[in-house]
N, C-alpha and C positions, 0 to 999 in steps of 0.2 A: 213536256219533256221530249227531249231527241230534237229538239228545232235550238240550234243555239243563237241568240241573240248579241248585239252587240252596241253599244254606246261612246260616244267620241269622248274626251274629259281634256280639258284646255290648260295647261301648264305655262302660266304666263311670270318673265321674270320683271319684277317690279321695283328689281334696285335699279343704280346707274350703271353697274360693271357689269361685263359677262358673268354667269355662271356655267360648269359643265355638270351636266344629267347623267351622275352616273351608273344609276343600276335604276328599274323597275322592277317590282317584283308584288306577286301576289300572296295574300295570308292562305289561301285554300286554294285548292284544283280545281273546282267548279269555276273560278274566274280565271280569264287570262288575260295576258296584256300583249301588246305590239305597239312600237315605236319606230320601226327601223334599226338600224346600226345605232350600239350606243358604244362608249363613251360619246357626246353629242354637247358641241358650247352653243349657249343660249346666250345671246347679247341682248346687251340691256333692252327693256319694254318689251323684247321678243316672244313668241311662244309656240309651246310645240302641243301635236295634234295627238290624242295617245286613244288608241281606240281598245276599249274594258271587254272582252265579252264573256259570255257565262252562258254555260251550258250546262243543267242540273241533270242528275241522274237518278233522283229520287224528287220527292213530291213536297218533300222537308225543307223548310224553311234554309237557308243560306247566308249570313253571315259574314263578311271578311273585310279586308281593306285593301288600298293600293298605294304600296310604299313608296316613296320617291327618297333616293339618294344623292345629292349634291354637294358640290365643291365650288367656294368662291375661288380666286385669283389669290388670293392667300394662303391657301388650302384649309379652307376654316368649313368643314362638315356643317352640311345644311340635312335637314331630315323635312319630311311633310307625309301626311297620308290622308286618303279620301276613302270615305264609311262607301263598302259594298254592298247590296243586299237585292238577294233573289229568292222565290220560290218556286220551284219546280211543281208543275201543274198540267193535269191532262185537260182543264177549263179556264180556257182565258176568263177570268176577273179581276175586279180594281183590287191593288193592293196599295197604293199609295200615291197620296197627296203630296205635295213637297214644293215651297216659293225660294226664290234661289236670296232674298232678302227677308229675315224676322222680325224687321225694325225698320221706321222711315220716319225722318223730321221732315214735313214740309211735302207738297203734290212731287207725284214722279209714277216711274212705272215699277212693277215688278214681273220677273220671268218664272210661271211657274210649271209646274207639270205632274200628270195622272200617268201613273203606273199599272201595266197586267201582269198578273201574275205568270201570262203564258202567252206568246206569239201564237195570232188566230189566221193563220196566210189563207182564208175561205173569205172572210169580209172584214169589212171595218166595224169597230166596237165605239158606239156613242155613250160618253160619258155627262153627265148633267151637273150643271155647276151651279153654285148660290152662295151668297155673300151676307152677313148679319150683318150689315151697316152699308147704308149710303156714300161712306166716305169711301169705298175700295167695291171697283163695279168689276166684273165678271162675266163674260160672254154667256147664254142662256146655257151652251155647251158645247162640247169638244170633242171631236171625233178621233179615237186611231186607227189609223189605216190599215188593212192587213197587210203581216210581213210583220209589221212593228209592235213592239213591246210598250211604246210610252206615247206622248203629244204633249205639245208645249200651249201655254195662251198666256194671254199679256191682263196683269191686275193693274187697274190703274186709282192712282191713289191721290186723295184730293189732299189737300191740307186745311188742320183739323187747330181748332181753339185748345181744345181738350185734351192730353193723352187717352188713347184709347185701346184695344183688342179687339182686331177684327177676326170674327172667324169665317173661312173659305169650306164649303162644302163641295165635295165631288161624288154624286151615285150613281153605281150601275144598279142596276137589275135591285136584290135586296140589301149591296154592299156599299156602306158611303164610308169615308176618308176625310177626316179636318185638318187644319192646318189654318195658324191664328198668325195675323203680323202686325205688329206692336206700331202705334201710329203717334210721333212725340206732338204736343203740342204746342202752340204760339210762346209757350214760356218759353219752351228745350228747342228752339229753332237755332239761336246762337251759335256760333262755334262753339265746337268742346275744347277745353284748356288743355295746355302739355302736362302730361303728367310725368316723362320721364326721356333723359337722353343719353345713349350709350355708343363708344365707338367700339372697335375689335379689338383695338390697338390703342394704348394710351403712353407709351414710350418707342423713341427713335433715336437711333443714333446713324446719321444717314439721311437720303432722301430715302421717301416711302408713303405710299395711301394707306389708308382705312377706313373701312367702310362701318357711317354711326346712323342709327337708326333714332327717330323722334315718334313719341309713344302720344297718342291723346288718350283724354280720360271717356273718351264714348267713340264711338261709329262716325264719323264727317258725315255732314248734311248732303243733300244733292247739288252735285257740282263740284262737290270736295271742300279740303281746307287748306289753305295758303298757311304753310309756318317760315317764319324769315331765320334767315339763317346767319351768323356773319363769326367772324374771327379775330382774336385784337391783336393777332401778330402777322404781318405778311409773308413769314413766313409759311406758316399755315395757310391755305387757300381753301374756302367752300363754297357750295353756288349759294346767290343772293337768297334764295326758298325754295322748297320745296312742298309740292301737292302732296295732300292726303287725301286718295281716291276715295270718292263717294262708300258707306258701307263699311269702309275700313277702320281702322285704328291707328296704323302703323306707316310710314314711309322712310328708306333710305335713301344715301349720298353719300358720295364721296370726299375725303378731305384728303388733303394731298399737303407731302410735308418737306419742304426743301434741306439741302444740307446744313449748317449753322456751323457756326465758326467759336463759337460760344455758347454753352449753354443757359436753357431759358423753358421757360413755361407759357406755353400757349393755351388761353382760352376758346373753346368752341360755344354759343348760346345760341337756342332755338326759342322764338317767341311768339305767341300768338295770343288775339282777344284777350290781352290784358296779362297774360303768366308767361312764363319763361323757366327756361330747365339749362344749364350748363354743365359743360365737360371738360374737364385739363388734359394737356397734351403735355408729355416732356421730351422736351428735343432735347440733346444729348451734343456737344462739341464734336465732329466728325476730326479728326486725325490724321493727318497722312504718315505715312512711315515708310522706309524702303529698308527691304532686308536683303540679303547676300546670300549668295552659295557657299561662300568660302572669303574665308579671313586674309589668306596668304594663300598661294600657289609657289612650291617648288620644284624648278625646271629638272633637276639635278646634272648630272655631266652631259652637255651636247657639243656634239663635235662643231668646231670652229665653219663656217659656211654653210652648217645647216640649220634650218628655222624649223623650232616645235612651236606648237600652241598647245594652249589651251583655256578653257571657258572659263566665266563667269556668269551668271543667271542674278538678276536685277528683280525683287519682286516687290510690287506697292501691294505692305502688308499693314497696312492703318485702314479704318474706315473713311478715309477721304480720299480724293485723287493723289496722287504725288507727281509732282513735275521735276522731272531730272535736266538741271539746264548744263550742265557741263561733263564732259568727262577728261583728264589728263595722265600722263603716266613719266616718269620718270626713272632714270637708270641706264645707262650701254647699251644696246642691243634689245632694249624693249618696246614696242609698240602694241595700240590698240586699235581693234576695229566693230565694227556690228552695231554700231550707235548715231544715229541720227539726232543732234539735240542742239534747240531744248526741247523737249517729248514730256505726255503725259500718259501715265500711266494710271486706271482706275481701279480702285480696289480687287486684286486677287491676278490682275495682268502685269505682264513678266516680258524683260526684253532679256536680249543673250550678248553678253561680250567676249571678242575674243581676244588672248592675249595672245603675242608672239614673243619668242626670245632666239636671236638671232645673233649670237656672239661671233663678235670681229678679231677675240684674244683670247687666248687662253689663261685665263683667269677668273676669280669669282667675282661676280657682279649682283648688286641688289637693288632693288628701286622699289618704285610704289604705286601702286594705280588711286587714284583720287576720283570721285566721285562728287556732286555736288549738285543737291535738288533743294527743294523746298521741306524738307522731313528736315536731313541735318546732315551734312559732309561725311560719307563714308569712304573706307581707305584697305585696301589688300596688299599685302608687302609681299614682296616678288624676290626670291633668289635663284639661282643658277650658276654654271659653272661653265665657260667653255673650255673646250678640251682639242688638242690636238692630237690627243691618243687614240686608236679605235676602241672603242668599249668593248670589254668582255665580261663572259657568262658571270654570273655571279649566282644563280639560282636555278634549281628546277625542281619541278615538282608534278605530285601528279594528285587528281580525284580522287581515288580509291587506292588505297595504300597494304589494304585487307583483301585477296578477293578468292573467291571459290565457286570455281565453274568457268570457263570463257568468258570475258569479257573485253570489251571495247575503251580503254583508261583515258579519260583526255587529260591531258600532260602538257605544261608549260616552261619555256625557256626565259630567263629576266639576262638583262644586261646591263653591266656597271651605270650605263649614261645610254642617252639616246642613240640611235644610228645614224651614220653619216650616211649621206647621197651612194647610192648601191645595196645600201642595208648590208649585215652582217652574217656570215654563214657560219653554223654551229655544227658541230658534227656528232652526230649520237649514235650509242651501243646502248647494247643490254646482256650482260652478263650469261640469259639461259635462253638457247631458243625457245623456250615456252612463250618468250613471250618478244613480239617483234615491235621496233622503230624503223621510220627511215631512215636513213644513214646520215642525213643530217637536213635544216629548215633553216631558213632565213629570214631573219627580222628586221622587216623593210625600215627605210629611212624614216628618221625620226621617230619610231618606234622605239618600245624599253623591252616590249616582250614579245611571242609569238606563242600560237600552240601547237602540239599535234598530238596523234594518236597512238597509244600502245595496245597492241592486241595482244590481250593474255591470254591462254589456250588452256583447256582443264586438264589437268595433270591426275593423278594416282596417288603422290605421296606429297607433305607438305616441303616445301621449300622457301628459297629466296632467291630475288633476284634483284642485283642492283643496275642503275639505269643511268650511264654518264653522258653529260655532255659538254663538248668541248671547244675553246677556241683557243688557237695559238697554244702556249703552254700553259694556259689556265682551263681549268675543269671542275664542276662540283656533279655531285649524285644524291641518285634518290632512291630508297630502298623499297623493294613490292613485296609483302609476301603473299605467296600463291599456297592455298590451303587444299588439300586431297576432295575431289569431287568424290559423292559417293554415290550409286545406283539407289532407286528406291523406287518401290510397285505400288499402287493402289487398285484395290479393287473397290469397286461402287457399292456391292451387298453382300453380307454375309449366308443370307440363307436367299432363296427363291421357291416361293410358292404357287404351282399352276392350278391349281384348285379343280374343278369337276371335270370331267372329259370324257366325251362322251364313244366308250370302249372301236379302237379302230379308227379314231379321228387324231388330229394330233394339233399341239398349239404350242408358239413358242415364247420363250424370252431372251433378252438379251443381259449380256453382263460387258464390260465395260473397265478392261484395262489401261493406268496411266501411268509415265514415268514420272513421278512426284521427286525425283532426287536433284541433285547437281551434275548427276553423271547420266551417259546412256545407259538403259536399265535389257538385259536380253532375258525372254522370256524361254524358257526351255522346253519343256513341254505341259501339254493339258490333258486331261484325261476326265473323263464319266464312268461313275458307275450306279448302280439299280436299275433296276428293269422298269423298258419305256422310255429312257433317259436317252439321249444323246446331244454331243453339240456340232455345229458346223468344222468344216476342214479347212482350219487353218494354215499356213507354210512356217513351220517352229525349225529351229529357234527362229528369231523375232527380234532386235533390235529397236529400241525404242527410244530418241532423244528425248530430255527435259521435256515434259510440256505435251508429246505426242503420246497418242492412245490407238488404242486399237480394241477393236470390239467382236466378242463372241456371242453367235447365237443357238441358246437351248431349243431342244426340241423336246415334249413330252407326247410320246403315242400308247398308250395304255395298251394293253390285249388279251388285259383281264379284267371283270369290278373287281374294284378295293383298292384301299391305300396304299400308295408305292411309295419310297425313300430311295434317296440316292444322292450322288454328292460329287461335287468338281473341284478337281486338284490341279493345281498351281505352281508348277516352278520355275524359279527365276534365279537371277545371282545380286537380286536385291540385297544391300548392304541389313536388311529388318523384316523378318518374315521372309524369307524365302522361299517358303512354302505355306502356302493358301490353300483352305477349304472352304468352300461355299456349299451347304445344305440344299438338297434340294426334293419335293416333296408334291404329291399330286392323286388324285382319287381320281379310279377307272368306274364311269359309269355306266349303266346298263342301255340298251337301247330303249326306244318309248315309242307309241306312237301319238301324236296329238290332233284329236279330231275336234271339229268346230260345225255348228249349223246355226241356219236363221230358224226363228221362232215359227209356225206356221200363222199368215196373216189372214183377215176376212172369216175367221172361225167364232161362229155364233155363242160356242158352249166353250166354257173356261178348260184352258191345256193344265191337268195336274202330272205329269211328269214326261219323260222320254227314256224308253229304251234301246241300247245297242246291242246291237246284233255282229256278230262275227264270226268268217270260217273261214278255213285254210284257203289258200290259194290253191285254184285250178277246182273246187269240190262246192258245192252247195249245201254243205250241211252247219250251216247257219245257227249259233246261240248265243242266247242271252250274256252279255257281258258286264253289263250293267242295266237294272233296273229300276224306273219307277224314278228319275234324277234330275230334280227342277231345271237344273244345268243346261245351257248349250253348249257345252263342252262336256271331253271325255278324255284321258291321257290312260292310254294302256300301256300299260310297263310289261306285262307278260308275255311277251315276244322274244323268238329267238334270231340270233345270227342268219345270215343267209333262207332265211322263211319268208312267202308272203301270203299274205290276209286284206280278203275279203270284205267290207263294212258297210252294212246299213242301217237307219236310224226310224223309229216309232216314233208317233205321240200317241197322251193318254187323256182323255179329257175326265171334266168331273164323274160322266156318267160309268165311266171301266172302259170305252169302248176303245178300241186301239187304231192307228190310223193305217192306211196302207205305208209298206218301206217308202223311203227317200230312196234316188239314187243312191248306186251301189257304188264304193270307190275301193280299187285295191292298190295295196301298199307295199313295196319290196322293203323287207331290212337289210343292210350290206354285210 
């Protein structure tokens, strides 16, 4: 125990694709892990170095695991864990045997390793090894180094007519550790057959991988197992085989799935030594489609020589590509631009067109914009009007129609038809100064509207206010009403309690005024009363906008013992409560004195208690205050104001005998 130990553990990815690592974590405290930075992607065959260590803090056995969180490329949740275990130990000894292979068809090696219970950093620990059969030899024994916890050594394993079970011995001192590995024989050398084949994925609409795992029904021999792999649609692609490493059961691959144009069912089969396991794939017709922002666009009235636009948004909303090979537009005064074609657009990408209408007459003109990809001909009909008139106001409006308290209104002017070159000047009032425009904004060319700002001021009583604007002899309005701001006070507590104090000291608090209303709230005056009590000087009355506070600080200086009452009044022209009380409350305490000593050390014969001693100040007449009191401490409370005293300290041991005084300390009370 207190020496923490540490082991490397190898996280290797065994598909084709990347995976990312994304959390490690331990089942218990005793273990921990390090990796680095994580989120962290592992490419295929890659692996990462993760180092475990474990530090016990008792003697007791240990327990846990080590979680691995992962994500493939499809975000398909991978989980794994590896068995922990320690025992905390103030005696390095063996605790465990352990071969990294339980099973083997055919000669090969295996990697195994002795465990201590406890890092011995004085020497190295010789462990003694032996093998029940000739077929899996054994070095005579194995040393751990000091510093470390564990040693590796190499079983090497012959190939055997028979299956068999070999057991491995490891002893130290009185403690051995077995560990048996299963040895197939001349029958079980063969490859193991498929026993089963799955992908992640077994529908597509689209191109797309998935990643299908081939299962055998045993461990691969040494060297591994070859399974063929193949596809009977070219659409589908997977590699020609795939190895199943030595020890294993299991390997993956990727299969990758093209777009189709038609739907169809693709075979996936894995085969090996005789058996074979297959998988259907359904490809799905990918689609192209192309959808619109808008059906129609209307221009409405634009003055004759000037050009408005506006967009359209093109989007390939099918699961195929979509190719736009043409765009055209028809009608007077319309054109199109923002299109390169023929273009292709892939699923969920979007181009942007824009239209112009640029009328030459004043007159209404229609046309059409034409569209024309590979999905199916779409088409937006186009109206407008040009005009030779200048457009006038036709609308205003504003945000808040309702308001109470100052505010800031954003407020909008509309125009019959677009603006001609110069833009259009509007001229605006407001009925009540409460609340101001500027006298008039301009809605630049090709523009329909403009905005600006009305500032409403809080007012006392409720009213109205209407808001015109105007051009030439045309005018419309827009009506505000402005509702009565009102004051309003909050106080933070109702009561305040200072609790014990110690008589002629003083302690404070605060209380905490805010203007909670829509209006500014004036505070008039504050006042205390009970003895002891007071607050700070504040400058009343007091003016407080919305939102602003201001804060007073209690003071309690007691100048008697006992409980005092007292209380803080409040007035204001708050529209609710006007007048405030807040409680306030606090107990005068006595003086005290608090006395403290060390034990007396190096004494042969047992201390049964201690006596204090005390006398006036400036006199020698010295008495018992307390006696006979296991305590190294003493709190005398029987003291008065401006007094001081004297104090020294006895011990008594078992036998009665009393020890000479401690220094003497004297103490003033205030």
């Amino acid at each position: 125990m207190g020496t923490p130990v540490s082991q490397m553990v190898s996280i290797t990815n065994q598909s084709t694709s990347s995976v990312q690592i994304a959390q490690l974590t331990t089942s218990i405290s005793a273990f921990t892990v390090s990796a680095g930075a994580l989120p962290i992607n592992l490419p295929a065959g890659g692996s990462l170095q993760v180092q475990v260590s474990y530090d016990p803090g008792s003697t007791a056995d240990s327990t846990g695991q080590l979680n691995v969180e992962a994500k493939t490329g499809t975000s398909l949740n991978l989980t794994g864990a590896v068995r922990l275990h320690g025992q905390g130990s103030t005696v390095s000894s063996l605790t465990e045997l352990s071969c990294a292979k339980s099973s083997m068809i055919g000669a090969g090696t295996d990697t195994c390793t002795v465990t201590l219970s406890a890092v011995d950093s004085s020497k190295s620990i010789t462990v003694n090894l032996a093998s029940s059969s000739s077929a899996v030899t054994v070095p005579a024994s194995v040393s751990v180094p000091s510093g470390a916890i564990s040693a590796s050594f190499t079983a090497n394993v012959s190939a055997v007519a028979a299956s068999q079970s070999v057991a491995l011995t490891a002893t130290q001192g009185s403690v051995a550790k077995t560990t048996s590995i299963a040895l197939g024989g001349s029958a079980s050398t063969s490859a193991p057959s498929i026993s089963a084949l799955s992908c992640g994925s077994s529908s597509f609409t689209g191109a797309g991988t998935t990643t299908c795992t081939v299962s055998l029904s045993s461990a691969a021999p040494s060297g591994g197992a070859s399974v063929a792999v193949a596809s009977n649609d070219s659409a589908v692609t997977v590699p020609a085989n795939v190895t199943v490493a030595s020890g294993l059961a299991t390997a993956s691959f990727t299969a990758n799935a093209a777009s189709v144009t038609t739907s169809q069912t693709a075979t996936i089969a894995a085969s090996a030594n005789g058996s074979s396991h297959s998988v259907t794939v359904q490809l799905n017709a990918a689609v192209p489609a192309l959808g619109l922002s808008a059906t129609s666009l209307a221009f409405g009235n634009v003055s004759v020589g000037t050009a408005v636009t506006k967009s359209v948004t093109v989007t390939s909303s099918g699961t195929a590509a979509v190719t736009i090979n043409s765009d055209s537009i028809s009608g007077t005064g319309y054109s199109v631009s923002g299109g390169s074609f023929p273009a292709t657009l892939n699923p969920g990408q979007a181009a942007v067109l824009t239209v112009q209408f640029d009328p030459t007459t004043a007159s209404s003109v229609s046309g059409q914009l034409t569209i024309s990809s590979n999905a199916s001909t779409q088409t937006v009909s186009l109206s407008g009007t040009g005009s030779t008139v200048t457009p006038t106001v036709s609308a205003i409006s504003c945000s808040s129609t309702s308001i109470t308290g100052s505010l800031a209104d954003s407020c909008t002017v509309s125009l019959s038809g677009s603006a001609p070159t110069g833009g259009v000047k509007v001229s605006l009032a407001a009925s009540n100064a409460a609340v101001t425009v500027p006298s008039s904004v301009t809605v630049p060319a090709t523009a329909t509207s403009t905005t600006f700002t009305a500032n409403a001021a809080s007012v006392t009583s409720a009213q109205s206010v209407t808001l015109t604007a105007t051009t030439g002899s045309t005018l419309r309005t827009a009506s505000l009403q402005l509702n009565a701001a009102t004051p309003a006070l909050t106080v933070n507590a109702t009561s305040i309690g200072f609790g014990g104090v110690v008589v002629n000291n003083s302690t404070t608090q605060t209380v905490t005024l805010t203007s909670s209303g829509k209006a500014a709230v004036t505070v008039n005056s504050v006042a205390v009363t009970g003895s002891g009590f007071s607050a700070s000087a504040v400058s009343l009355p007091a003016t407080l906008n919305p939102g602003q506070a201001m804060t007073l600080t209690l003071t309690f200086d007691p100048s008697a013992v006992g409980s005092a009452t007292g209380q803080l009044s409040i007035s204001s022209n708050s529209a609710t409560n006007p007048s405030v009380t807040v409680g306030l409350s606090g107990t005068g305490n006595p003086h005290q004195v608090d006395l403290s000593w060390q034990a007396p050390s190096g004494s042969s014969v047992t201390i049964t208690g201690y006596n204090v001693y005390r006398a006036p100040g400036g006199t020698s007449s010295f008495a018992v205050v307390n006696s006979m009191d296991t305590q190294t401490a003493y709190t005398d409370t029987n003291v008065q104001t401006g007094q001081s005293y004297n104090y020294y300290v006895t011990s008594v041991d078992s036998a009665g005998m009393e020890s000479a005084p401690s220094n003497t300390t004297t103490i003033a009370i205030p």
